[in-house]
C-alpha positions as CSV (number, residue, x, y, z in Angstrom):
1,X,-83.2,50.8,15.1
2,X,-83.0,49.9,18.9
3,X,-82.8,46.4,19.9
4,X,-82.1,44.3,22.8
5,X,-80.8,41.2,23.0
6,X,-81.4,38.9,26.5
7,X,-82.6,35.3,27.3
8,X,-86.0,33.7,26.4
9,X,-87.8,32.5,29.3
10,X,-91.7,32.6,27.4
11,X,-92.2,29.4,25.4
12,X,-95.1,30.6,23.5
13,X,-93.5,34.0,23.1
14,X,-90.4,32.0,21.3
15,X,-92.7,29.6,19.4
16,X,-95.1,32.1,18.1
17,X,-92.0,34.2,16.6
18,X,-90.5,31.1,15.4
19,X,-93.4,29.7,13.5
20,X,-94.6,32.6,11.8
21,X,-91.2,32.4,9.6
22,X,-92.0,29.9,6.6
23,X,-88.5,28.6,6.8
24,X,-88.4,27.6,10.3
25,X,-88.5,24.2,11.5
26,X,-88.4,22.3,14.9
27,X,-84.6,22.8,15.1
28,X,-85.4,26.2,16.7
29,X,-88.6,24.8,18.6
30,X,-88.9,25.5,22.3
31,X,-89.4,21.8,22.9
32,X,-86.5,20.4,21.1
33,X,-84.1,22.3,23.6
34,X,-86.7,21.0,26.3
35,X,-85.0,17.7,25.3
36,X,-81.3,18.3,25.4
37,X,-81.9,20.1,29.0
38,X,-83.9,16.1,29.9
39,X,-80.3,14.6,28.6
40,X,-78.3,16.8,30.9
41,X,-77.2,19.6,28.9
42,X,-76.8,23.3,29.0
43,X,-78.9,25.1,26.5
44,X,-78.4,29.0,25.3
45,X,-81.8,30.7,24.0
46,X,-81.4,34.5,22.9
47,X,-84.1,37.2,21.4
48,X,-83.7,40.5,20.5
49,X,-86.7,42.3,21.2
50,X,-87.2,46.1,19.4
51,X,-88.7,48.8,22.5
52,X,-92.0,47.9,21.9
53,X,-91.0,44.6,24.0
54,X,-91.3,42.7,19.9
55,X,-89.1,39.4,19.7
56,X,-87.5,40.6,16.4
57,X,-84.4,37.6,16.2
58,X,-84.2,34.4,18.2
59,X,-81.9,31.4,18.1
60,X,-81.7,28.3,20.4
61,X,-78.2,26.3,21.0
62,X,-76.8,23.1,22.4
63,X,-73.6,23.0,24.5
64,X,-71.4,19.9,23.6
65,X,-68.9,18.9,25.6
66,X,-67.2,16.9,22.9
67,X,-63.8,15.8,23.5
68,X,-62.8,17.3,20.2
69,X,-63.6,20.8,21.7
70,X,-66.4,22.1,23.5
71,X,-68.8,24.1,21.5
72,X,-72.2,25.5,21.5
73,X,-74.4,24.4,18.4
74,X,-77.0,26.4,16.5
75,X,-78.8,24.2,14.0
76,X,-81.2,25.9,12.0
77,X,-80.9,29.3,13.3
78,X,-80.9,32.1,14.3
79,X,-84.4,33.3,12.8
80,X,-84.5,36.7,11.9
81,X,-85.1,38.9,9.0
82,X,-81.4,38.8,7.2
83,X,-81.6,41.9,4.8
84,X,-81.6,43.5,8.4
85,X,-77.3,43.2,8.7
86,X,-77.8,45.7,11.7
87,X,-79.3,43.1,13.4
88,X,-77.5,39.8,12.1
89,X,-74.1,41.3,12.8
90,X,-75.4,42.1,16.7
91,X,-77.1,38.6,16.6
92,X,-73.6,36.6,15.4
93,X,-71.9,38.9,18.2
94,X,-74.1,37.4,20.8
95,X,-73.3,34.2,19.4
96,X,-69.7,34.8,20.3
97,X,-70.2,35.9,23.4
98,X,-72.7,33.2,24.6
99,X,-70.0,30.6,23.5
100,X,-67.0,32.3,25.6
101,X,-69.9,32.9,29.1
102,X,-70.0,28.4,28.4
103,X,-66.1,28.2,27.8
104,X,-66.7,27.2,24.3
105,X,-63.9,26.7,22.0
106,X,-66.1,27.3,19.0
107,X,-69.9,28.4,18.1
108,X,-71.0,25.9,15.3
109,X,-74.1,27.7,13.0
110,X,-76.1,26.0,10.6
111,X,-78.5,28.8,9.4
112,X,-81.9,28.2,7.9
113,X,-80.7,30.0,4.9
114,X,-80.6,29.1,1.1
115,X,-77.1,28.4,0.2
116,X,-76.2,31.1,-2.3
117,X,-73.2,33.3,-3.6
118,X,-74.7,35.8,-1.3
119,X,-75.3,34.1,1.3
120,X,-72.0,32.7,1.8
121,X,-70.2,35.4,1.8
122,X,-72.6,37.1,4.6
123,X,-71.0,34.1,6.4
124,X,-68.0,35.3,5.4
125,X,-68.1,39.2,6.4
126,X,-69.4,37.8,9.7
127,X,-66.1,36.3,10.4
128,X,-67.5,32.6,10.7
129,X,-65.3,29.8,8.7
130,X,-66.4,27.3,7.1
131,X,-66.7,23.9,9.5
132,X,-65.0,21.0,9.1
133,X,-68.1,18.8,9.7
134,X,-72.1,19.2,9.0
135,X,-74.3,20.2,11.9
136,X,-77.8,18.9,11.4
137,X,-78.7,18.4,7.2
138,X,-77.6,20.8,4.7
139,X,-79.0,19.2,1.6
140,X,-82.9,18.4,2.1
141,X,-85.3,16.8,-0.2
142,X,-88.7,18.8,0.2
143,X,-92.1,18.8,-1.2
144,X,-95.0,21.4,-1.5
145,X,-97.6,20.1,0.6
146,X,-100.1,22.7,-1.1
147,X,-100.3,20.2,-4.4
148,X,-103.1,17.7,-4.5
149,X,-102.8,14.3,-3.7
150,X,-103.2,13.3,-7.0
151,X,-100.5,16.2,-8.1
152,X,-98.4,14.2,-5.6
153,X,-98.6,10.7,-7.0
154,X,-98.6,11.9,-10.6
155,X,-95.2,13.5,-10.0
156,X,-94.1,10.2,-7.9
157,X,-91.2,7.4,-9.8
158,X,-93.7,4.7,-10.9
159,X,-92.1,2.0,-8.7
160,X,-93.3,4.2,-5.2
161,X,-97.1,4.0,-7.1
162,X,-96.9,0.6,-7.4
163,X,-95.8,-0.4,-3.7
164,X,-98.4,2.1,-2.6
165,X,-101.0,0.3,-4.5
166,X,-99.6,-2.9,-3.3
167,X,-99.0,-1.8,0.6
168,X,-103.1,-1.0,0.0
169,X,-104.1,-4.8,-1.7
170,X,-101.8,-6.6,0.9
171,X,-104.3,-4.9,3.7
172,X,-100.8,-3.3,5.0
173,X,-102.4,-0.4,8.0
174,X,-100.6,2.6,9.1
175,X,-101.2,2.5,13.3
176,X,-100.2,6.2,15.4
177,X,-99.1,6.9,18.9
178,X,-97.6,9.5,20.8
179,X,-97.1,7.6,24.0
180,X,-93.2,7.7,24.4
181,X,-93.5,4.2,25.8
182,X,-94.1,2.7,22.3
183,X,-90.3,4.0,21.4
184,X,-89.3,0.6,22.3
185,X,-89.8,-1.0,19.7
186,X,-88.8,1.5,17.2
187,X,-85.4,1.6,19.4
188,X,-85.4,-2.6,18.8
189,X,-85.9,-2.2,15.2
190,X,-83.4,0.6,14.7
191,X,-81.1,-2.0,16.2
192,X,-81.7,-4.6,13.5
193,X,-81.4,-1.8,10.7
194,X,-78.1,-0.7,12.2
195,X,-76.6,-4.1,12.2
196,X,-77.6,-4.6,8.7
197,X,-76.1,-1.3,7.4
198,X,-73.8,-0.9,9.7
199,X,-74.3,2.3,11.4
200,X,-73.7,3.3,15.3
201,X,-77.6,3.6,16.6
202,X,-79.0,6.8,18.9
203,X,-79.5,5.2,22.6
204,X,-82.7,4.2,23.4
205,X,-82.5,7.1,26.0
206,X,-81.9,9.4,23.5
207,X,-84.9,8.5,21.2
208,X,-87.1,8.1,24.3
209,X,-86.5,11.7,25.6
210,X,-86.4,13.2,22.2
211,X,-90.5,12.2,21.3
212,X,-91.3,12.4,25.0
213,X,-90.2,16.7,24.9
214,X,-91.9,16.6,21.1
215,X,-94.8,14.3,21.9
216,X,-96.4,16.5,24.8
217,X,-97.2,19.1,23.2
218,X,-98.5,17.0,19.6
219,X,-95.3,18.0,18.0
220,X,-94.1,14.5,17.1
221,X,-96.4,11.1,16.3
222,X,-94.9,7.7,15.7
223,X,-96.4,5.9,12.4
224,X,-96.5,2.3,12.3
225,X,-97.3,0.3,9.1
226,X,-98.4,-3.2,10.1
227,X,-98.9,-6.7,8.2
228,X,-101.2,-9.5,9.9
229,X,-100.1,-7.8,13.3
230,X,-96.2,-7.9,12.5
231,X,-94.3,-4.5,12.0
232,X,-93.0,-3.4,9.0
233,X,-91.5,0.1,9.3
234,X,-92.0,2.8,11.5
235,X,-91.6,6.7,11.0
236,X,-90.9,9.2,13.9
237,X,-92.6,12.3,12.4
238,X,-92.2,16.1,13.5
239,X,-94.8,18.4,13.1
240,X,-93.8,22.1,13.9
241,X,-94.5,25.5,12.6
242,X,-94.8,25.3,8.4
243,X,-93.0,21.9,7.9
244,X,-93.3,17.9,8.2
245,X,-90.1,16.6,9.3
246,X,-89.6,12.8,8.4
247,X,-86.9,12.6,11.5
248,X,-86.1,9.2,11.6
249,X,-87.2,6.1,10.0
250,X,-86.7,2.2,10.3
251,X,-87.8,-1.2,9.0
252,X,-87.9,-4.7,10.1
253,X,-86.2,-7.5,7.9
254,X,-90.2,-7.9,7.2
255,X,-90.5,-4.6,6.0
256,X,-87.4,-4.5,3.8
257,X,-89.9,-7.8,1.4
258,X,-93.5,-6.1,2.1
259,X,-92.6,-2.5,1.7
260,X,-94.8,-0.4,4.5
261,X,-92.6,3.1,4.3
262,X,-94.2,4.7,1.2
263,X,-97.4,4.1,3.0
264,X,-96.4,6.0,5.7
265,X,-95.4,8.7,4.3
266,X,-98.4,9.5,2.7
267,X,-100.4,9.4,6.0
268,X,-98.1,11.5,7.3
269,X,-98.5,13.8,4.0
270,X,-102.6,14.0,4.8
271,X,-102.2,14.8,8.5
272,X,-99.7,17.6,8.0
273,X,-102.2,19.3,5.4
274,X,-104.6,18.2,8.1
275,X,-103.0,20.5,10.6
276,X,-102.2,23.6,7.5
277,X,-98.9,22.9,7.0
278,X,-97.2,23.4,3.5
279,X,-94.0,21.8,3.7
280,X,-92.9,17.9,4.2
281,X,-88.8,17.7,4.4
282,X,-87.4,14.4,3.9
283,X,-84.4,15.5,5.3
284,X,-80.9,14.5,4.4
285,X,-80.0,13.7,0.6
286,X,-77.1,13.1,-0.9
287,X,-76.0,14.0,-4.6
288,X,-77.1,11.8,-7.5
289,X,-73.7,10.9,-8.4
290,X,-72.4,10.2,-5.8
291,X,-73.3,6.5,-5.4
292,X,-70.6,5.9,-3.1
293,X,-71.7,7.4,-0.4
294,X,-74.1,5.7,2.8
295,X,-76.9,7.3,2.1
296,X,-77.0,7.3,-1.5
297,X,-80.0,4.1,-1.6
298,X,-82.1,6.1,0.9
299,X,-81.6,9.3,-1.2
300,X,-82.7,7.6,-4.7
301,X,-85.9,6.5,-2.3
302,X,-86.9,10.0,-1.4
303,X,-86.0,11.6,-4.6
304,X,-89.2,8.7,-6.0
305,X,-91.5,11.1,-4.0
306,X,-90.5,14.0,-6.6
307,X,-88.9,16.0,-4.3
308,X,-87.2,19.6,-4.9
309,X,-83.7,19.4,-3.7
310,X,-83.2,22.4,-1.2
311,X,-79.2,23.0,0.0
312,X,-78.7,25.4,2.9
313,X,-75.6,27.0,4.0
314,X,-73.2,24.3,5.5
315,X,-72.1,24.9,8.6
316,X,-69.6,27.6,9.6
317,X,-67.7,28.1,12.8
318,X,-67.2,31.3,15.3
319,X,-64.2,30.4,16.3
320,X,-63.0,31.4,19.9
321,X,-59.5,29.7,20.9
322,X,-57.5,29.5,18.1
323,X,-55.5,26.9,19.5
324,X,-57.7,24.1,20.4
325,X,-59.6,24.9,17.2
326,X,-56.6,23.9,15.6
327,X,-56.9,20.5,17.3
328,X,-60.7,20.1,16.6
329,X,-60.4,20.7,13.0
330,X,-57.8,18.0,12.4
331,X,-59.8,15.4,14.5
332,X,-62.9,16.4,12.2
333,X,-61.1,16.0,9.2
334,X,-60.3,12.8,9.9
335,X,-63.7,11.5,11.0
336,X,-65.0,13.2,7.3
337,X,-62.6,10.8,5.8
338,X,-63.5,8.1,7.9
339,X,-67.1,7.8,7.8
340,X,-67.5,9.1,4.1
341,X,-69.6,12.0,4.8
């Protein structure tokens, strides 16, 4: 089979591809990388197209210019049909040679790919090492949007029904936007949740430009659950392709008494089938045992929804100077150790 592999320049060319693959999400969206380029950075965007002119593979990547090494990062790509090792082996090659054209030290990929005795060692025959840090979520919490409502709530942890029926008697309303302006607040909030957790918070920069790129083109909606005016929680939502992606959540020292997030969630459920999409990913769980860890709380809360707990393949690395790998993977391993992840 005869391929060619050059730069994407048609966004509804890339998205069209992209979307039509169920397991596809907005980490390969055109608009995502429309952010990173509005914070200043270099993106890489690759097809390989068959001689009909077909897109056939695509992946999208970030360059960081971390101190710990510079490296271009593919989160949830590439997208491409990966019985097809023709074509994934050409694809990783690219890879490599996209990261040495930006001076990289290392290609960091997260694929959008089950994790599996298989598919690990594809990893492995494609000469990528496994990384010493995640890139982007590799254990997800999903459900199957195709279920009823009711199906839903019947398979819901009693306590979520409850503060649903509760959110609903207390007159708690769920408000939208997608004007970036109204990031403010949720920026002000994430503030407060970050002091009382005791987490580093995302610049208000970062979150602004993030739903502004998403929000143009109705890919992203802010959810806001509200109480006699006052804000309880807010949800920054993703809509893109097959899936609902719960992004990034927050809640006021209001919400944390009068519980808003369960109700916003399930709006968010109901628009996404709205708009024929099968899939809502809660993103980032942790294992059950593993109380220990950060996120463990906010993991038992998602898991109440009745998720299915989907784990992809972590991230590997393409490495491309040996050397000052060397020195990237011990600064890694100590930041593991150091924030418990």
């Amino acid at each position: 089979m005869k391929f060619e592999l050059k730069t994407a320049k048609n966004r509804a060319k890339w998205d069209a591809f992209v979307t039509i693959h169920p397991e596809a999400n907005f980490l390969q969206s055109w608009d995502f990388y429309e952010f990173h380029l509005s914070r200043g950075n270099d993106v890489v965007r690759r097809i390989a197209v068959d001689e009909q002119g077909n897109i056939i593979a695509a992946y999208a990547g970030v360059v960081e210019a971390a101190k710990r090494g510079r490296h271009l990062a593919i989160a949830g790509g590439p997208i491409l049909d990966w019985d097809n090792l023709e074509l994934v082996e050409a694809v990783f090659q690219d890879m490599r040679e996209q990261g040495k054209r930006e001076k990289c030290v290392f290609v960091r990929v997260r694929p959008q790919l089950e994790r599996s005795e298989s598919s690990l060692k594809l990893m492995q025959q494609l000469g990528a090492k496994p990384a010493p840090m995640y890139l982007s979520v590799e254990f997800a919490g999903v459900l199957d949007l195709t279920k009823s409502e009711d199906e839903l709530l019947k398979n819901m942890r009693q306590r979520l029904r409850r503060a649903l029926r509760k959110a609903e008697k207390n007159g708690i309303t769920v408000e939208k936007s997608t004007n970036p302006e109204d990031i403010h607040e949720f920026y002000q909030i994430q503030m407060q949740t970050a002091g009382r957790h005791g987490f580093v918070a995302f610049s208000e920069d970062f979150f602004y430009k993030q739903f502004a790129a998403l929000a143009k083109n109705d890919e992203a909606v802010l959810y806001t659950a509200k109480y006699q005016g006052e804000t309880l929680a807010q949800n920054f939502m993703i809509f893109y392709g097959n899936e609902a992606s719960y992004h990034y959540g927050v809640s006021s020292e209001l919400g944390t008494k009068l519980s808003g997030a369960p109700l916003l969630h399930m709006e968010a459920m109901r628009d996404a089938r709205k708009r024929g999409i099968k899939r809502y990913n809660f993103w980032g769980i942790v294992e059950e045992d593993e109380t220990w860890h950060r996120f463990y709380g906010v993991s038992q809360f998602k898991r109440g929804f009745g998720v299915t707990e989907l784990k992809y393949v972590p991230a590997h690395d393409l490495i491309l100077k040996p050397g000052k790998y060397a020195i990237t993977k011990l600064i890694e391993d100590v930041r593991k150790k150091k924030r418990h992840v």
